[in-house]
C-alpha positions as CSV (number, residue, x, y, z in Angstrom):
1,X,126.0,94.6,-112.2
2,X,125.6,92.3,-115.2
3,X,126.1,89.0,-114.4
4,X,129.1,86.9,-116.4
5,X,128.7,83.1,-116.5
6,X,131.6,81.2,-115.7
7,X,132.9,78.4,-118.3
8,X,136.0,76.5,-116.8
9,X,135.3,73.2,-118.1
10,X,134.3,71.8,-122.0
11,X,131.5,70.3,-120.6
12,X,129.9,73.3,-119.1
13,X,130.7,75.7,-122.3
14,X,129.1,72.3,-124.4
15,X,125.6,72.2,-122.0
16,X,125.4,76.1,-122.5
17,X,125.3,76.0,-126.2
18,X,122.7,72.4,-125.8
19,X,124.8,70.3,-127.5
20,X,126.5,66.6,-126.3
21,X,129.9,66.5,-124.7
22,X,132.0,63.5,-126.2
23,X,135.3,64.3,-124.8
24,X,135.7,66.0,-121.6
25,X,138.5,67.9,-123.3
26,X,137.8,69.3,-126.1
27,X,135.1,70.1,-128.8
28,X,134.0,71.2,-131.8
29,X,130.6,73.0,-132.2
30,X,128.9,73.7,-135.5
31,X,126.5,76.9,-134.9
32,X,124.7,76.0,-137.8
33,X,123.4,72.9,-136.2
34,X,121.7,75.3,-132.8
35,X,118.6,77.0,-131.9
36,X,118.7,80.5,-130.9
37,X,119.8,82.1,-128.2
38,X,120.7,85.0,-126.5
39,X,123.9,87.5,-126.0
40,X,125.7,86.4,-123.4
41,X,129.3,87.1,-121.6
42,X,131.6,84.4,-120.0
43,X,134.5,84.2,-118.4
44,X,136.5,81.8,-120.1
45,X,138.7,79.0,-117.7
46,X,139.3,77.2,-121.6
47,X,140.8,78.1,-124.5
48,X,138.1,78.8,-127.6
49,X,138.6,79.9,-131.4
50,X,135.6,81.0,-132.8
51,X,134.7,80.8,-136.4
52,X,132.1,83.2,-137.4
53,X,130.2,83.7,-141.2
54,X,129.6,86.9,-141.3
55,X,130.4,89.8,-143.3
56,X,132.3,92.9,-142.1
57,X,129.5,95.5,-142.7
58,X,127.4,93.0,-140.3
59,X,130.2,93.4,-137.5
60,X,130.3,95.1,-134.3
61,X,133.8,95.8,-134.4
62,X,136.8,97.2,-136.1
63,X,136.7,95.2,-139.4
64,X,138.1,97.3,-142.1
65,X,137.2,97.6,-145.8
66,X,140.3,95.7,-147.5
67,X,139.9,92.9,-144.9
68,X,138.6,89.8,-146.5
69,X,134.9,89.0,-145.4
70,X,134.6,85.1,-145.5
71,X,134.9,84.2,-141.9
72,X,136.5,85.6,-138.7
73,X,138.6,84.0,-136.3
74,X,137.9,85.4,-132.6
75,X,141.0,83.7,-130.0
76,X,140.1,83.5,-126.3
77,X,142.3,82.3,-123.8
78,X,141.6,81.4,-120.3
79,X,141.2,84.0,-117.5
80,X,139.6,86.1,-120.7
81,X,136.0,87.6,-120.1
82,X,134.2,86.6,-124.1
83,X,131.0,88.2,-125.6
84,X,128.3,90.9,-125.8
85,X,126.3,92.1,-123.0
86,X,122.7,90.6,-123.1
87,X,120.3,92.7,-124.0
88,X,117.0,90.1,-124.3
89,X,118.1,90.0,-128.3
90,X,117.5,86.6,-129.7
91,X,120.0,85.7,-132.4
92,X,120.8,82.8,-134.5
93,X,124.4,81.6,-134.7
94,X,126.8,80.9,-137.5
95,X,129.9,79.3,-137.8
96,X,132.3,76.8,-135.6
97,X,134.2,77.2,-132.4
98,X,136.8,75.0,-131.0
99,X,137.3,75.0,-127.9
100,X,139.7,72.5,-125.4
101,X,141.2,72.7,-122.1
102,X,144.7,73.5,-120.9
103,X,144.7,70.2,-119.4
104,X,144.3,68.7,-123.1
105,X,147.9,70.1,-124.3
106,X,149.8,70.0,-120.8
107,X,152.8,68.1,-121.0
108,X,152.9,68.0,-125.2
109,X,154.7,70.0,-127.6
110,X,151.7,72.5,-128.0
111,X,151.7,72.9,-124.2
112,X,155.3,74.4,-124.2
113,X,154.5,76.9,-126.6
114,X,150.8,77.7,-126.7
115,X,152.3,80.9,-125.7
116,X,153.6,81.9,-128.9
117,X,150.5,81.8,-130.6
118,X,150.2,85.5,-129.1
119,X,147.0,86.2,-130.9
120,X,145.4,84.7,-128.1
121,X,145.8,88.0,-126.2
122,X,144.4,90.1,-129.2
123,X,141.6,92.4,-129.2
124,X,138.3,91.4,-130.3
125,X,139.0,94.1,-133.0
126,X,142.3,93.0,-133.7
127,X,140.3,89.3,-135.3
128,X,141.9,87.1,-138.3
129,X,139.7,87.7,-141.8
130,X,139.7,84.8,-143.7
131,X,139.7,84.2,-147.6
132,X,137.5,81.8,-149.3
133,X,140.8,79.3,-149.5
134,X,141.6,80.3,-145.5
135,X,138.3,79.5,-144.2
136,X,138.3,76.5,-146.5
137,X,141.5,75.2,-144.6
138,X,140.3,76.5,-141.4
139,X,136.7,74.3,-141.9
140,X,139.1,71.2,-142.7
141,X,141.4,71.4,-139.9
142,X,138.3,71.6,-137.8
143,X,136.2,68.3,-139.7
144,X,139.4,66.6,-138.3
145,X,139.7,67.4,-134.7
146,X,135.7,66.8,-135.0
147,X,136.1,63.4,-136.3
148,X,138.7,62.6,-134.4
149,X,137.0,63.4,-131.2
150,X,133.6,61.6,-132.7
151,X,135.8,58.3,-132.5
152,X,136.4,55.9,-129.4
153,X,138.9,57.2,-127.2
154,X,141.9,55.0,-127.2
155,X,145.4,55.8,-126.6
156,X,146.4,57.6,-129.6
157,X,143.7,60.1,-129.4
158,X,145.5,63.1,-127.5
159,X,148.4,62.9,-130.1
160,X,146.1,63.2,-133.1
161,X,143.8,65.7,-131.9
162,X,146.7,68.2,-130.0
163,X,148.7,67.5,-133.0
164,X,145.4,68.6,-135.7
165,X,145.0,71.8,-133.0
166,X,148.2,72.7,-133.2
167,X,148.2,72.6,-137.4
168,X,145.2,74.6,-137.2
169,X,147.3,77.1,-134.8
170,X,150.0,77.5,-137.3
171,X,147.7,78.2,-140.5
172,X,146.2,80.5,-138.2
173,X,149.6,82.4,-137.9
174,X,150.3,82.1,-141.5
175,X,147.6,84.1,-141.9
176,X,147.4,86.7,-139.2
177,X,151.1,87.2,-141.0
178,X,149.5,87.9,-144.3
179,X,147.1,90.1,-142.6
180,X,149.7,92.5,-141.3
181,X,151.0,92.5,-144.7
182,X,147.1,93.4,-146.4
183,X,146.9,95.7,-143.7
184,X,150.1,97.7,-144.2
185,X,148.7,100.8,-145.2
186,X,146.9,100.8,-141.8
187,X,150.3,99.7,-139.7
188,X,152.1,102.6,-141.4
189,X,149.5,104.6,-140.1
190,X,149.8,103.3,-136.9
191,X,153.4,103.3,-136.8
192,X,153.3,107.5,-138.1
193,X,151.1,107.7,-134.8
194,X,153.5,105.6,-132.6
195,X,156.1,107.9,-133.9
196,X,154.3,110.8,-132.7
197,X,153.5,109.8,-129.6
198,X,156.8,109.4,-128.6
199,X,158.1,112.5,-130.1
200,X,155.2,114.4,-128.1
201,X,156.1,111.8,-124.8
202,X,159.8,112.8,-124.7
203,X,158.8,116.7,-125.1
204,X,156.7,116.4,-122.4
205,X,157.4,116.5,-118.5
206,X,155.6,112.7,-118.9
207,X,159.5,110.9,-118.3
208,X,159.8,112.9,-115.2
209,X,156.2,111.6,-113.8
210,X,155.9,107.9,-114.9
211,X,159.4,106.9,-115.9
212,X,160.3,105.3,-119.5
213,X,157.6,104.8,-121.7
214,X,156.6,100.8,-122.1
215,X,155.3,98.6,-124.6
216,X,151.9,98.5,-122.7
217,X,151.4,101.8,-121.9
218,X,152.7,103.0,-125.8
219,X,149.6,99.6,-126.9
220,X,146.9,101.5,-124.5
221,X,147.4,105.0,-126.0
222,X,146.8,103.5,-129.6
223,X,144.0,101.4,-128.6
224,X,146.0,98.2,-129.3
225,X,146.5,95.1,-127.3
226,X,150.2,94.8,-126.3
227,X,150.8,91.7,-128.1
228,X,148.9,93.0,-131.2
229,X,151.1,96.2,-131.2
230,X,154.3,94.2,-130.0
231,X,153.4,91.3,-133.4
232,X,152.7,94.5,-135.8
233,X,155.9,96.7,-134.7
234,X,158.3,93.5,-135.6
235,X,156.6,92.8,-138.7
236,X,156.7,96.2,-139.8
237,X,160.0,96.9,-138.7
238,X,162.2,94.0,-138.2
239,X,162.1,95.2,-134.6
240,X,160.7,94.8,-131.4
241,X,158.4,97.8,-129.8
242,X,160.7,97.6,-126.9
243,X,163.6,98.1,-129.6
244,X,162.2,101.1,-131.4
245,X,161.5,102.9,-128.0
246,X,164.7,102.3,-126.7
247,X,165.9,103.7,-129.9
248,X,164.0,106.4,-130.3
249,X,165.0,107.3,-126.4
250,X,168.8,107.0,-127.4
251,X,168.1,109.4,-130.1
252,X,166.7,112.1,-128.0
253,X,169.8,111.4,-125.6
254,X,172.3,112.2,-128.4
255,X,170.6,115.4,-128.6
256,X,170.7,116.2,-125.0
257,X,174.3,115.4,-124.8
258,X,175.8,118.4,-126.7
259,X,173.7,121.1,-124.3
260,X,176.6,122.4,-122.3
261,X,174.1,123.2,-119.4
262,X,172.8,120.0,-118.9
263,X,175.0,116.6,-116.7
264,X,174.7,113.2,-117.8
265,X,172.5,113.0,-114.7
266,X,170.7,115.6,-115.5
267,X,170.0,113.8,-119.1
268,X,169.5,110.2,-117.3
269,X,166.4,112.1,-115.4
270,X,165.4,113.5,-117.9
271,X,164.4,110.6,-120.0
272,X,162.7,108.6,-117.3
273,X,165.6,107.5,-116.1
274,X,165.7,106.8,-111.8
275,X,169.1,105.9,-111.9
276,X,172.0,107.7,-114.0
277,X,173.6,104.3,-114.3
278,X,171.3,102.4,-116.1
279,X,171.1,105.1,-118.6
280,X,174.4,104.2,-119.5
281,X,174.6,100.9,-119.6
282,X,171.3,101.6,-121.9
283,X,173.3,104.0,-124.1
284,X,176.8,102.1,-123.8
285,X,174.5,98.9,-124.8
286,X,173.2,100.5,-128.2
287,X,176.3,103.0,-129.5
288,X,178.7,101.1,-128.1
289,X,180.3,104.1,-126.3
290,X,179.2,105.6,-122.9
291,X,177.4,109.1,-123.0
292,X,180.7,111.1,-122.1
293,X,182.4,109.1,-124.6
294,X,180.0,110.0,-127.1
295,X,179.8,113.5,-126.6
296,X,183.7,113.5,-126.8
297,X,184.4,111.2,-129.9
298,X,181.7,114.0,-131.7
């Protein structure tokens, strides 16, 4: 079984990459400035951004042609396993990385809602391409956590630096936002084939054997992350991917209603449902009537 290093603390992820450790917190590591090494895989117990010069025809994964191809932004989050399976290849990095510890933002504003940055649970395919100007920002936000760490640590240090890491977060969303949009030929595609998949999921005997379709499962059959899938549904839509199932699920219902040989029961099961009641409140909740008093008012 290949072996995966463990990385819980800065320091160790700093004296695996050979360079000096001046805040037990956080750092910032210029690739340019190391040797070579090797492919490696870790299991990440920190959080890490990586920032990495290369082109998309250079890339291992899922970079597409109208992407922009002046950096890449790779977000890993602890209890995440990060990198390529070594293979004795000697290679010569480029780029940054940031990486800190959840102990760093505990207790601050980031802390509370490092969460919502949900690209953290992205895909390594699912990675921010950056524009000349993005990456330009992106390299400036990162020269000031850097030179704020290179200082004396004194009591305003954890403000300044969280507070830089946390601008940096926010151009980051700013432009995984215009990525969906510079994408949107390839989220209509993927919400034609979301579209289909529930159309051939309710046809199926699939409700009957596993229940309602969810969010993950719905991510895993496009070969999304949930979180990438849930981001590119409500940007797309307006929506959440929980929304548009439930929608599409009361849809099919109002079909089912008018067969005269099928119960309100018989419906409930046959959308998943494991109770008869909560298909109601479901359909009560989004038509504002309850089945029967659907099927009557039409």
């Amino acid at each position: 079984m290949e072996e995966v290093e463990r990385i819980d603390t800065v320091k160790q992820y700093n004296d695996s990459v050979g360079v000096d450790t001046l805040h037990p917190l956080v750092s910032v590591v210029n690739f340019d400035e190391l040797s070579t090494y090797q492919y490696f895989r870790r299991y990440m117990g920190v959080y890490a951004v990586f920032l990495k010069y290369i082109n998309c025809g250079d890339m291992r994964y899922g970079c597409q042609p109208y992407d922009y191809e002046d950096g890449t932004l790779i977000f890993i989050a602890p209890g995440q396993v990060y990198g390529i399976k070594n293979t004795g290849k000697i290679i010569k990095p480029a780029g940054r990385a940031l990486v800190f510890h959840p102990d760093l933002i505990a207790g601050t504003s980031l802390g509370r809602h490092i969460k919502e940055y949900s690209f953290f649970s992205y895909e390594v395919n699912e990675a921010l391409h950056l524009s000349k100007k993005e990456r330009a920002t992106v390299n400036d936000c990162l020269e000031k956590i850097a030179a704020e760490i290179d200082l004396n640590i004194d009591k305003h240090s954890k403000t300044l630096i969280v507070s830089n890491i946390e601008l940096f977060l926010n151009y980051c969303m700013r432009y995984y936002d215009r990525q969906f949009i510079t994408r949107s030929n390839a989220n209509r595609n993927i919400l034609v084939r979301f579209e289909d998949l529930l159309n051939d999921y309710f046809n199926s005997d699939l409700p009957k054997k596993i229940g309602l379709p969810s969010v993950t499962w719905c991510a895993e059959q496009l070969h999304l992350s949930p979180n990438y899938f849930g981001d590119l549904i409500k940007k797309e839509t307006g929506n959440t991917a929980l929304d548009y199932i439930q929608s599409k699920l009361i849809d099919e219902a109002k079909v089912k209603i008018f067969d005269p040989f099928k119960s309100i029961s018989k419906i409930a099961d046959e959308l998943g449902f494991k109770y008869q009641q909560h298909f109601t409140r479901l359909f009560k909740q989004k038509t504002g009537m309850t089945p029967n008093e659907y099927k009557n008012a039409n």
